[in-house]
LOFI-298191 format. One line per field, with one value per atom (N, C-alpha, C): y, x, z; residue in three letters; residue number from 1. Coordinates in steps of 0.2 Angstrom, whole numbers. Example, Ala and Ser with C-alpha at 12.3 -4.5 7.8 and 13.67 -1.06 7.14 Angstrom:
Y c(-28_-22_-16_-11_-5_0)
X c(66_62_66_64_68_64)
Z c(39_39_39_35_36_39)
kolza c(ALA_ALA_ALA_SER_SER_SER)
lumdren c(1_1_1_2_2_2)
// end
This chain:
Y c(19_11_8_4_-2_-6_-7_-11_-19_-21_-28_-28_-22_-20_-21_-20_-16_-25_-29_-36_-41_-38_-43_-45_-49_-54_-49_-49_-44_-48_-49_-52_-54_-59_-58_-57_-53_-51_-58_-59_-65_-65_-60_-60_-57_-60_-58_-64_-61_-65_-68_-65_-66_-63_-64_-58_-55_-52_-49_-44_-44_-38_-43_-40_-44_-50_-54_-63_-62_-61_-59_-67_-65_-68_-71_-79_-83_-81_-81_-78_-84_-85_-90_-97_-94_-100_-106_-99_-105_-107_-106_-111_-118_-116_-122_-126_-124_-127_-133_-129_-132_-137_-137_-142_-147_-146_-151_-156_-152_-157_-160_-159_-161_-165_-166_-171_-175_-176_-180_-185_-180_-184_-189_-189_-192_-186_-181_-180_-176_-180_-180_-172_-174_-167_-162_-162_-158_-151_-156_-153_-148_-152_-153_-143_-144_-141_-133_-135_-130_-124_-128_-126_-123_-126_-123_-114_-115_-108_-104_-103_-101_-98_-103_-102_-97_-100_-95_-91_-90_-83_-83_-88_-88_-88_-87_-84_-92_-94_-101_-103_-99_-101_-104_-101_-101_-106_-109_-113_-119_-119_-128_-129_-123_-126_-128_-127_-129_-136_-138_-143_-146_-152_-158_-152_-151_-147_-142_-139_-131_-132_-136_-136_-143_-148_-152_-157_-153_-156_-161_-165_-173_-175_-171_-177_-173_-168_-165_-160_-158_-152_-147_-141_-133_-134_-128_-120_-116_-113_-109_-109_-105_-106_-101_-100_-94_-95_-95_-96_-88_-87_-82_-82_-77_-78_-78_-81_-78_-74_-70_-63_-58_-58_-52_-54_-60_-64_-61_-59_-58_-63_-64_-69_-67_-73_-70_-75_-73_-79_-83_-87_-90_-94_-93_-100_-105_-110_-118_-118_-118_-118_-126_-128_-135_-137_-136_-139_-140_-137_-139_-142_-144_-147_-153_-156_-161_-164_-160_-160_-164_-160_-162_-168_-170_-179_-182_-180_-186_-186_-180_-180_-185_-185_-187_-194_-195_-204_-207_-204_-204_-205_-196_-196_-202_-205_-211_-204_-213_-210_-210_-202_-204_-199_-201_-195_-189_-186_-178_-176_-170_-164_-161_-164_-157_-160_-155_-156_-161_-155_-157_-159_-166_-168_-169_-171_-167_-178_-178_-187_-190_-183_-185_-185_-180_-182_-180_-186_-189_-182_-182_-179_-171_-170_-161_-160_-156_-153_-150_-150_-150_-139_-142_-137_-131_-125_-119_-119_-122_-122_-125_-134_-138_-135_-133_-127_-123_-120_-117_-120_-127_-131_-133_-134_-137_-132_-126_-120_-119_-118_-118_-125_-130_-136_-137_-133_-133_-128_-122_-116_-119_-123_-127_-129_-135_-139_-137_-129_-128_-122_-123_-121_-110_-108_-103_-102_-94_-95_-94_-98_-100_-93_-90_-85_-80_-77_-76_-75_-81_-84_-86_-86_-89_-91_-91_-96_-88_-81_-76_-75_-77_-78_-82_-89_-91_-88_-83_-78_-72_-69_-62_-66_-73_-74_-71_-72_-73_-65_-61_-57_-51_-50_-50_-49_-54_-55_-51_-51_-49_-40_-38_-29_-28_-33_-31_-32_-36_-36_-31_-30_-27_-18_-18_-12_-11_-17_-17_-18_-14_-13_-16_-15_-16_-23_-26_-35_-34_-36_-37_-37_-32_-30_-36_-37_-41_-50_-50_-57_-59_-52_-53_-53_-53_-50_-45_-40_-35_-29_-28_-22_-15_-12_-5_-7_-2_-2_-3_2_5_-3_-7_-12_-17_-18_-20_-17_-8_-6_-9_-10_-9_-16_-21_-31_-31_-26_-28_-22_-18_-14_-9_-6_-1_6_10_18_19_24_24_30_36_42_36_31_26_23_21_16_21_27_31_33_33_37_33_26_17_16_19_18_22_28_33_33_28_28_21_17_10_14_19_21_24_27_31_28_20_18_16)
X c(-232_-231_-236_-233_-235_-240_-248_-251_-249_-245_-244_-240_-236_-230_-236_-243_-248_-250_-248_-253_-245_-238_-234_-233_-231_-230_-225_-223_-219_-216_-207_-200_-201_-200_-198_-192_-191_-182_-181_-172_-168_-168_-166_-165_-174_-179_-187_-186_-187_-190_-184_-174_-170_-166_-162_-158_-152_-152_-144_-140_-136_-129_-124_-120_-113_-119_-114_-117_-113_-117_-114_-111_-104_-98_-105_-100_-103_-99_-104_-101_-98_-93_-92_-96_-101_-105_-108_-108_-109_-107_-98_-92_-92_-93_-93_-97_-105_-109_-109_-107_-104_-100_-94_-90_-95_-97_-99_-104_-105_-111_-108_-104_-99_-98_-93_-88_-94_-101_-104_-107_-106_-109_-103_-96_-92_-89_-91_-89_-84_-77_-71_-70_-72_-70_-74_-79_-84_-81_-77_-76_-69_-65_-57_-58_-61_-64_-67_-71_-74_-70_-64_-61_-55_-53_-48_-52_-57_-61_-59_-61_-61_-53_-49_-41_-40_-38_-37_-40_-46_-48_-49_-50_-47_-57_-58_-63_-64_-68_-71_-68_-65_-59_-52_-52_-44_-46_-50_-49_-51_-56_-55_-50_-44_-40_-33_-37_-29_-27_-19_-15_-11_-13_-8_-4_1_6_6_2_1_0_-2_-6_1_3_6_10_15_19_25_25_29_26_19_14_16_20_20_16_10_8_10_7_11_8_10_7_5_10_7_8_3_5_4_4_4_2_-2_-6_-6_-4_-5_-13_-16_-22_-26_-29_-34_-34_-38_-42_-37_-31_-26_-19_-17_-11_-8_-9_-4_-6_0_1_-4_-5_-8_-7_-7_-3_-11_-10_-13_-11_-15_-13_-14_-13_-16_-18_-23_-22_-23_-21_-22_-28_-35_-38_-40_-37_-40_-33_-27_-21_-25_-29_-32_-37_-41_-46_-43_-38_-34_-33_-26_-26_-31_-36_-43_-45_-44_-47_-43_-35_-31_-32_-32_-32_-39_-44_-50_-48_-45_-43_-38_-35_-28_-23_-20_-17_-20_-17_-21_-16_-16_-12_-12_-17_-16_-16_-14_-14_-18_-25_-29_-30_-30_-31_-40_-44_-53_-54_-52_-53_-61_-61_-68_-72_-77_-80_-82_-84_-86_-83_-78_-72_-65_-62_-56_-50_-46_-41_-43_-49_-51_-51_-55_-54_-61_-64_-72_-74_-77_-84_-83_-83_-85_-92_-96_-103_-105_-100_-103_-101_-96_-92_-99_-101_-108_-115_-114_-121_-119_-112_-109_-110_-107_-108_-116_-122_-127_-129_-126_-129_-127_-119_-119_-123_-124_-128_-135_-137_-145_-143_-140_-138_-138_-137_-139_-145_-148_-157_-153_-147_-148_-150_-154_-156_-150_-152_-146_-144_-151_-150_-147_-142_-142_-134_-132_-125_-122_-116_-113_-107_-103_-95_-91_-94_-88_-91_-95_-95_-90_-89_-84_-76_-77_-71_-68_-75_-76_-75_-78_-78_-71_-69_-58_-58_-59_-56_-59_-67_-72_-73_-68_-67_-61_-55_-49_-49_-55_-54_-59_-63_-68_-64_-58_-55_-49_-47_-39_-42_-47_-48_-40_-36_-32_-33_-34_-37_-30_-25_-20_-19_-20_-20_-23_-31_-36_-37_-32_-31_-23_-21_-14_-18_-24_-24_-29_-33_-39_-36_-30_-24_-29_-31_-32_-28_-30_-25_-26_-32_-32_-37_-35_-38_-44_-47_-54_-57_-55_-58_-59_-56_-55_-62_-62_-67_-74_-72_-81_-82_-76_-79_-81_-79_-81_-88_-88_-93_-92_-86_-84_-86_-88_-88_-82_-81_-75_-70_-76_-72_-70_-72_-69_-62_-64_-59_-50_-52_-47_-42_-47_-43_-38_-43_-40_-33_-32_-27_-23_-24_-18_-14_-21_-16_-12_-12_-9_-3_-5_2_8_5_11_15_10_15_21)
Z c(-183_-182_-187_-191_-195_-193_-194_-195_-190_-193_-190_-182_-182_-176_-168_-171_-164_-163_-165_-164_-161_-163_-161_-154_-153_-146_-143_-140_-134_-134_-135_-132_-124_-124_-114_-113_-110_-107_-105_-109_-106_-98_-93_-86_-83_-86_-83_-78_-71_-65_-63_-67_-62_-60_-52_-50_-54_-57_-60_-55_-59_-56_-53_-49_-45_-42_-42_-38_-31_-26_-19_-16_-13_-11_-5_-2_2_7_12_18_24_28_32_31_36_38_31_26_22_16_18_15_21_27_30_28_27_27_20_15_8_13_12_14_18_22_24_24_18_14_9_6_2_3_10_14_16_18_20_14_7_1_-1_0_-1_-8_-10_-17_-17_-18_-17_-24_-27_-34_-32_-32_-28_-23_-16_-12_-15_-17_-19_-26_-30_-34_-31_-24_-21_-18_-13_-11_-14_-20_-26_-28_-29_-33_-25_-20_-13_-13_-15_-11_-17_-24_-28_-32_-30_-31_-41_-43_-51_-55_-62_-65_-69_-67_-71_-77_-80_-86_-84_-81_-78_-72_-68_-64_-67_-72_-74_-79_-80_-84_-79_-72_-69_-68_-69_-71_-63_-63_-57_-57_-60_-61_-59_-57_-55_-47_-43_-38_-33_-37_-36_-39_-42_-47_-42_-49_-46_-38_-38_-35_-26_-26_-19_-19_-16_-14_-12_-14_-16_-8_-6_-3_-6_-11_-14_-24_-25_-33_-38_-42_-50_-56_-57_-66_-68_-76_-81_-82_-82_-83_-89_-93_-99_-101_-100_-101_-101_-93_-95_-95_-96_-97_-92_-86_-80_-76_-71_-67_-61_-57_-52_-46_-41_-35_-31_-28_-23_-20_-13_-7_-9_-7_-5_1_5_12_13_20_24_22_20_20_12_8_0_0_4_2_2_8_9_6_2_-1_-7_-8_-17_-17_-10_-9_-11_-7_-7_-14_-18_-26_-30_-29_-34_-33_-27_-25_-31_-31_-33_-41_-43_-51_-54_-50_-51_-57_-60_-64_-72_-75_-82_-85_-91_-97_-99_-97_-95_-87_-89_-84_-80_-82_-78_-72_-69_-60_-62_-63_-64_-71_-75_-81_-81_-91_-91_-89_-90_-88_-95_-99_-105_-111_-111_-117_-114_-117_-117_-117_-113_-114_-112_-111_-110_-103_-101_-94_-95_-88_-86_-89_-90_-94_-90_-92_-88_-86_-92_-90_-84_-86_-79_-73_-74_-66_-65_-68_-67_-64_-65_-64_-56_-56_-49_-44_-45_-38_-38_-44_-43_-36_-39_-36_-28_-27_-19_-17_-19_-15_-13_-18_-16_-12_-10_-5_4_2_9_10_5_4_1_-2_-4_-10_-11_-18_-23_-28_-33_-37_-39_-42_-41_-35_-32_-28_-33_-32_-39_-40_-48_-46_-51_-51_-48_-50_-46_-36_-34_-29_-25_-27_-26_-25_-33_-35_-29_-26_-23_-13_-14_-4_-1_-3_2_0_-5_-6_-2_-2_1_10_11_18_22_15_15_17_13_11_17_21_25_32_35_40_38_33_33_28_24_19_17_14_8_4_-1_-7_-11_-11_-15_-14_-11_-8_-11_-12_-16_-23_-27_-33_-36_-31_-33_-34_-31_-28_-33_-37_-42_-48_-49_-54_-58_-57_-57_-64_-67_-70_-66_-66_-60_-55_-51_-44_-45_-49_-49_-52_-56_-57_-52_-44_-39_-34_-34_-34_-35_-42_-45_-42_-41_-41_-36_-31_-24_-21_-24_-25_-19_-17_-12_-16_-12_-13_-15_-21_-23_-19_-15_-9_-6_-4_1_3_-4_-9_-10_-10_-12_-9_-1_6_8_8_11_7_-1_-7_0_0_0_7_11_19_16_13_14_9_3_0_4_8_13_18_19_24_25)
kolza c(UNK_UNK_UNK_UNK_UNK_UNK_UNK_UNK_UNK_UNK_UNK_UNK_UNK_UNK_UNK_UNK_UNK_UNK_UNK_UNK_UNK_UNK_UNK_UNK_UNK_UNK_UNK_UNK_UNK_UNK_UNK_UNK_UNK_UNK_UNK_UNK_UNK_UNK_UNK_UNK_UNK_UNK_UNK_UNK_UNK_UNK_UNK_UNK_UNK_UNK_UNK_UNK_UNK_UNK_UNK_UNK_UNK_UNK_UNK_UNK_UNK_UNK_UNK_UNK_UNK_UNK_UNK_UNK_UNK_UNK_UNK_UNK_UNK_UNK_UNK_UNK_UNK_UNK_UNK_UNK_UNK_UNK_UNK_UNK_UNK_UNK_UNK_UNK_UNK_UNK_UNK_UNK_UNK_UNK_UNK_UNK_UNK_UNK_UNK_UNK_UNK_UNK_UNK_UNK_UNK_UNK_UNK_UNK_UNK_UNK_UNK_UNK_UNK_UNK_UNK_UNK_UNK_UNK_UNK_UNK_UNK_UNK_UNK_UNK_UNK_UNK_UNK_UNK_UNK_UNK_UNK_UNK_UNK_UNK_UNK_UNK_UNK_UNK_UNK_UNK_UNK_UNK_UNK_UNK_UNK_UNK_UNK_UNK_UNK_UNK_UNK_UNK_UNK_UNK_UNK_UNK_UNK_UNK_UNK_UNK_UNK_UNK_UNK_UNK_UNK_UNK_UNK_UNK_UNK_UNK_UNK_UNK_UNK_UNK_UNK_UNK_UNK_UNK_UNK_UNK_UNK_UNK_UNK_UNK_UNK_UNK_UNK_UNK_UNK_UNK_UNK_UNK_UNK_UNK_UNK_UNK_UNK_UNK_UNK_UNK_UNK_UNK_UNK_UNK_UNK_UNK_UNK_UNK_UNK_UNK_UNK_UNK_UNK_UNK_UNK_UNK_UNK_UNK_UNK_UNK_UNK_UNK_UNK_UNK_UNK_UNK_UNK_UNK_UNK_UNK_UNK_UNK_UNK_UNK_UNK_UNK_UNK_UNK_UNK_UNK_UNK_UNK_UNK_UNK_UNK_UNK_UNK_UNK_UNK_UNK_UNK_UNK_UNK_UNK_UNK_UNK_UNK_UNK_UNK_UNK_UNK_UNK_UNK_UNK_UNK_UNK_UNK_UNK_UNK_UNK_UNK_UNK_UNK_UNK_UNK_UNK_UNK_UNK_UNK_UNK_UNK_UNK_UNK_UNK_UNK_UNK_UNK_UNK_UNK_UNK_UNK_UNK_UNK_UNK_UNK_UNK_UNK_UNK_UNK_UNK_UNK_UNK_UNK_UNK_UNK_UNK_UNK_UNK_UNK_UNK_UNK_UNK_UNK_UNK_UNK_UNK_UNK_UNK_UNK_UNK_UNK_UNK_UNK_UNK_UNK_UNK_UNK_UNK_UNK_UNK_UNK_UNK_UNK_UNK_UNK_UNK_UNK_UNK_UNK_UNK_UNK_UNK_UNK_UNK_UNK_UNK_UNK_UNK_UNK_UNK_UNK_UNK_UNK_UNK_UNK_UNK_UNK_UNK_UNK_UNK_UNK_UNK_UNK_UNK_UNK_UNK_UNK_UNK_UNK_UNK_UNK_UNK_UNK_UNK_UNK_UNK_UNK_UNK_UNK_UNK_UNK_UNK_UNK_UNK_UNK_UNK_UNK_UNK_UNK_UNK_UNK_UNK_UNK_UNK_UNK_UNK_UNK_UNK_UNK_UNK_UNK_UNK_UNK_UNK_UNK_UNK_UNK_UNK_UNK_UNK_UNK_UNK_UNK_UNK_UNK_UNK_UNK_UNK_UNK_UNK_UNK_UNK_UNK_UNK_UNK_UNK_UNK_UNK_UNK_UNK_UNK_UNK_UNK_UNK_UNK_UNK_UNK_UNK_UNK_UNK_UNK_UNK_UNK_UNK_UNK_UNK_UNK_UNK_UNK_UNK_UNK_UNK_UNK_UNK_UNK_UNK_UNK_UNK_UNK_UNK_UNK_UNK_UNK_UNK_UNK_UNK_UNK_UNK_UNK_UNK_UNK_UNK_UNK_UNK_UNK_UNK_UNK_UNK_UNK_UNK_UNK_UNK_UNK_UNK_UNK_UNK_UNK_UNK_UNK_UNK_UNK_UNK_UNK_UNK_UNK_UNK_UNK_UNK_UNK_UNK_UNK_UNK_UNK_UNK_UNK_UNK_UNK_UNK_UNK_UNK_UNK_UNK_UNK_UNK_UNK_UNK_UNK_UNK_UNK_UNK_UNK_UNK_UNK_UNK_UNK_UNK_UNK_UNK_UNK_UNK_UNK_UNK_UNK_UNK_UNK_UNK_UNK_UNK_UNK_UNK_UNK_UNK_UNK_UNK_UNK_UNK_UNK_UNK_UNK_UNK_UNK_UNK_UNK_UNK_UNK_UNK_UNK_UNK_UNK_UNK_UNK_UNK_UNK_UNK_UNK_UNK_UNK_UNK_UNK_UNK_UNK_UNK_UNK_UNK_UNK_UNK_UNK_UNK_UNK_UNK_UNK_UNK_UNK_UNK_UNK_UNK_UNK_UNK_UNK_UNK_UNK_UNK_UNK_UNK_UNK_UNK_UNK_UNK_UNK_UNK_UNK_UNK_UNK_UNK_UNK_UNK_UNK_UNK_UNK_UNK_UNK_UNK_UNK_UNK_UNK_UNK_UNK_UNK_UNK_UNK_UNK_UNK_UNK_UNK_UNK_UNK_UNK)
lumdren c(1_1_1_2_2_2_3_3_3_4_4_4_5_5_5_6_6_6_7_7_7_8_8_8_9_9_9_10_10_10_11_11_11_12_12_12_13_13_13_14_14_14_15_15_15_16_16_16_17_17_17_18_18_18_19_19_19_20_20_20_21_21_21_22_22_22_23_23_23_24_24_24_25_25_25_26_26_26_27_27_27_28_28_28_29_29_29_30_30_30_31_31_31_32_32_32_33_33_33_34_34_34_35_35_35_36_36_36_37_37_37_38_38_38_39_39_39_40_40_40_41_41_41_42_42_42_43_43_43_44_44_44_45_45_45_46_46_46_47_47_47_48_48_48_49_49_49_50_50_50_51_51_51_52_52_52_53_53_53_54_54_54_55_55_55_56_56_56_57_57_57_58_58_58_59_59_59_60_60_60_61_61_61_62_62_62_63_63_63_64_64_64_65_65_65_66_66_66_67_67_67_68_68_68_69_69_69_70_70_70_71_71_71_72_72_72_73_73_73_74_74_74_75_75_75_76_76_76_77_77_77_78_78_78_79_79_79_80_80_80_81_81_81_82_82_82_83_83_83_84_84_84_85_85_85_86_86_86_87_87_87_88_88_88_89_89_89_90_90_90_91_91_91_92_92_92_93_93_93_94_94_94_95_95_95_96_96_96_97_97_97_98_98_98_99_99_99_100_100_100_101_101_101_102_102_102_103_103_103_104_104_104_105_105_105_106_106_106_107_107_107_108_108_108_109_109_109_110_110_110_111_111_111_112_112_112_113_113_113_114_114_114_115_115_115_116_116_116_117_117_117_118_118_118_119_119_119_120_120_120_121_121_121_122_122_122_123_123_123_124_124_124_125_125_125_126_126_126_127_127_127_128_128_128_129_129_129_130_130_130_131_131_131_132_132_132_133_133_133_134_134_134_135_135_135_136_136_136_137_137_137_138_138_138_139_139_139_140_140_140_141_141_141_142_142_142_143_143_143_144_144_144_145_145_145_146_146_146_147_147_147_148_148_148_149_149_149_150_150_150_151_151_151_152_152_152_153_153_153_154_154_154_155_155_155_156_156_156_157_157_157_158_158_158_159_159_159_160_160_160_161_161_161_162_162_162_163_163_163_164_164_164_165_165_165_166_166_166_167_167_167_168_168_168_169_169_169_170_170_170_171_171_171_172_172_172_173_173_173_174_174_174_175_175_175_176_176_176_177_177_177_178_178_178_179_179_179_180_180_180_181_181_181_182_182_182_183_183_183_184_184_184_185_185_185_186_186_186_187_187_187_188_188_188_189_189_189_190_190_190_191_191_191_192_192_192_193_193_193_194_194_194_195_195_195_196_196_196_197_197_197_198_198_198_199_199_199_200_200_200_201_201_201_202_202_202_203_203_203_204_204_204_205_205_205_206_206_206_207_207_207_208_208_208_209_209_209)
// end
């Protein structure tokens, strides 16, 4: 070791003093709790926005790039709907359920009319659609809202709650894999962080039936 190596400053790891690994899914009570702190603050996008990441299950790229048009074209509201995605250019489906149909209404009346397409345009420049980053500061910012720790939660939490819910009342893995648009199982596995003997059995009883 070089003379000057034994005097140099120590690096501080980028992630010192935060939590890493998967960003654990929100659990019931505190999607409720979000919305209703949201609905109390009046934040029409906020809400509208929350419950879009919730219903379809989409990866912070692909949901601030969603279009009027995707969710509500010629101004009627879906059920249901399908974006190509980024990352693996396959389709992938999602509900609208009743309450983010509602949530939309209250946003759009809010958004009026304007010359683009995006559902979440961006505030600060013209013609573009809202920031993955700022997506990032907004779920940080509801989790606080009802005192969890931030660290602790990200933009896939939102991704992983429904599907999370889905494999833990039904253990169908293959729903869960269709609905993350997924390319293999095992990547399903790993999002949700199931035992893979688990994972296998649950495959091969749902394949049989």
């Amino acid at each position: 070791m070089s003379q000057p190596d034994l005097f140099r400053t120590p690096i501080k790891p980028w992630n010192a003093g935060r939590l890493v690994g998967p960003k654990a899914p929100l659990k019931p009570k505190h999607v409720w709790a979000i919305r209703q702190e949201l609905k109390g603050a009046r934040r029409c996008r906020d809400l509208a926005m929350f419950n879009c990441a919730l219903d379809s299950k989409l990866r912070a790229c692909d949901l601030v790039r969603l279009r009027l048009s995707d969710v509500a074209p010629g101004g009627a509201l879906r059920t249901r709907s399908t974006i190509i995605q980024q990352k693996t250019g396959r389709p992938v489906p999602f509900e609208i359920t009743e309450p983010t149909r509602s949530s939309i209404e209250d946003w759009l009346k809010v958004r009026g009319a304007r010359s683009d397409d995006w559902l979440f345009p961006s505030r600060n420049r013209p013609g573009r659609h809202i920031g993955t980053r700022q997506y990032a500061r907004l779920v940080d910012r509801w989790v606080r809202l009802i005192e969890l720790e931030a660290d602790a939660y990200g933009t896939h939490s939102l991704r992983r709650t429904k599907v999370a819910l889905l494999y833990k009342k039904t253990g169908n893995l293959r729903a869960c894999q269709l609905l993350l648009g997924h390319r293999k199982l095992e990547s399903t596995v790993r999002y949700l962080g199931i035992e893979v003997d688990d994972a296998l059995s649950i495959s091969e009883q749902v394949n049989s039936e």
